[in-house]
C-alpha positions as CSV (number, residue, x, y, z in Angstrom):
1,X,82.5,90.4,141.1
2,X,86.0,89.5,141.0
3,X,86.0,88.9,137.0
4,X,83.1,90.3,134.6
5,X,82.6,89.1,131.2
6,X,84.8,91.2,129.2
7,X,88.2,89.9,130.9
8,X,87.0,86.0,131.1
9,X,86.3,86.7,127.1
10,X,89.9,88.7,127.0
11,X,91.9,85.4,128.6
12,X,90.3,83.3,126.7
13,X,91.2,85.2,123.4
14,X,94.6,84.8,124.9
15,X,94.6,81.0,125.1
16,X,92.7,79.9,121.8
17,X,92.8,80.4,117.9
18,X,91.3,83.2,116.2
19,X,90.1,82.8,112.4
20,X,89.5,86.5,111.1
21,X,86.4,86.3,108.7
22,X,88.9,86.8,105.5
23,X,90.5,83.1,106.4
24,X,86.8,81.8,107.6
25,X,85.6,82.6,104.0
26,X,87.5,80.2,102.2
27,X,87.0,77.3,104.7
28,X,83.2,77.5,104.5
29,X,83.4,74.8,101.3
30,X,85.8,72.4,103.1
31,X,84.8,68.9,103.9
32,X,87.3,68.5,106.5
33,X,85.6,72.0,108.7
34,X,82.9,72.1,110.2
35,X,81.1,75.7,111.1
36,X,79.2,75.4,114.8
37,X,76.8,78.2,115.9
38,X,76.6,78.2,119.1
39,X,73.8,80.6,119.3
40,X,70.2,80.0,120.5
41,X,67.6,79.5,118.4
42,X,65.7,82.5,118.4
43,X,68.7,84.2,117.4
44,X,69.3,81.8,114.1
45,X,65.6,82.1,113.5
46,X,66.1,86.1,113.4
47,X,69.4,86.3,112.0
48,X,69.9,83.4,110.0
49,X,72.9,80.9,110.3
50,X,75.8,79.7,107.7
51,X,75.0,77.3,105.3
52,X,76.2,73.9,106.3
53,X,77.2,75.3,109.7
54,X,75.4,72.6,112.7
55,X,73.7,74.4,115.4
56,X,74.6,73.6,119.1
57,X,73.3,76.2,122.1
58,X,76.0,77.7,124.3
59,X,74.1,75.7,127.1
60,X,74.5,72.1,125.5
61,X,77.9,72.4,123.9
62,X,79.8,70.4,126.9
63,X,76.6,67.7,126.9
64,X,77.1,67.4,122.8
65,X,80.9,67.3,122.9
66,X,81.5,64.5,124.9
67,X,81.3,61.3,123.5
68,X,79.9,59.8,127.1
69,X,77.1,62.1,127.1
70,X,73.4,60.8,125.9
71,X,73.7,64.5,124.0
72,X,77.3,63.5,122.4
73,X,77.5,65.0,118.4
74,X,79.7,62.7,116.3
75,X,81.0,65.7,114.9
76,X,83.0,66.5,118.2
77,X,85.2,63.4,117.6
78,X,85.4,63.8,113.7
79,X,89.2,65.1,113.3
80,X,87.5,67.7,111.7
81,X,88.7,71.3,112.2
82,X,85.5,72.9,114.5
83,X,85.2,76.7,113.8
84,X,83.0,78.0,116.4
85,X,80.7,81.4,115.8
86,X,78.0,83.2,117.9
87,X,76.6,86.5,117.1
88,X,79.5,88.7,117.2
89,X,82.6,86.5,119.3
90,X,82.6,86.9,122.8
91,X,80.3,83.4,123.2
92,X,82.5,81.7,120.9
93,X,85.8,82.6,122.5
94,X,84.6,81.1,125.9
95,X,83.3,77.8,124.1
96,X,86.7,77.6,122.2
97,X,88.0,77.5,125.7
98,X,85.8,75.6,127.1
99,X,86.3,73.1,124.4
100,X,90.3,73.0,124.4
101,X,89.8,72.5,128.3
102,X,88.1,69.3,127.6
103,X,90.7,67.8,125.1
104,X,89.6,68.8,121.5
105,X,92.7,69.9,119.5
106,X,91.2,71.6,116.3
107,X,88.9,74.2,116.8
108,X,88.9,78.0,116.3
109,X,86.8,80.7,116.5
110,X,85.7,83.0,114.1
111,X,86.7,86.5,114.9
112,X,83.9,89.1,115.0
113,X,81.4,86.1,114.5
114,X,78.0,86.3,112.3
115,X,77.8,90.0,112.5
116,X,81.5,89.9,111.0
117,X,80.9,87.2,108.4
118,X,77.9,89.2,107.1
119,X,79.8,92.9,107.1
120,X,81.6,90.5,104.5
121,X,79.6,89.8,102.5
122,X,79.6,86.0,104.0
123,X,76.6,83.9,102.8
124,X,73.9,83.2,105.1
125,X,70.3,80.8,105.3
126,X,67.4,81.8,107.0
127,X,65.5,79.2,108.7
């Protein structure tokens, strides 16, 4: 294997925006940002989610992101600022990227993801 997971996570820290949880806080009441948890179900089931965040799987995020897609969420071509969390970062910093690579301008991740936000004191839903 020419590249495991921990360097493609370490470029793509390199290339995107980073929210620590401390600035994430704040933001969670916004109406222009919008919190995406790219987990997979089971895991929101388990661990809950944030409230008002929208849940898109790692697996569909291209499909919902753009708008020619059958899968397309309006909330990809919003304006709004996308802040992007999985269970503790490392899927959220390759979606950031992934995301930036296919145009979209405001979007972050949230540093440390759930696990972070709930060391926090961060509030959280169960589903």
């Amino acid at each position: 294997m020419q590249k495991g997971y921990k360097q493609l996570v370490a470029e793509a820290n390199a290339t995107i925006e980073t929210i620590p949880v401390a600035e994430a806080l704040p933001l969670l009441d916004r109406e222009e940002v919008v919190f995406v948890d790219i987990r997979d179900l089971p895991e929101i089931e388990r661990d809950g989610i944030i409230p008002g965040a929208i849940h898109v799987p790692r697996g569909m995020l291209e499909f919902t992101a753009d708008p020619e897609s059958p899968y397309h969420k309006e909330v990809f071509t919003s304006g709004k600022q996308l802040l992007l969390y999985c269970a503790s970062g490392g899927r959220s910093a390759l979606a950031t990227q992934r995301l930036q690579e296919m145009g979209l301008n405001r979007i972050a991740h949230v540093a440390g993801g759930l696990k972070a936000w709930k060391e926090a004191s961060g509030p959280v839903e169960t589903i």
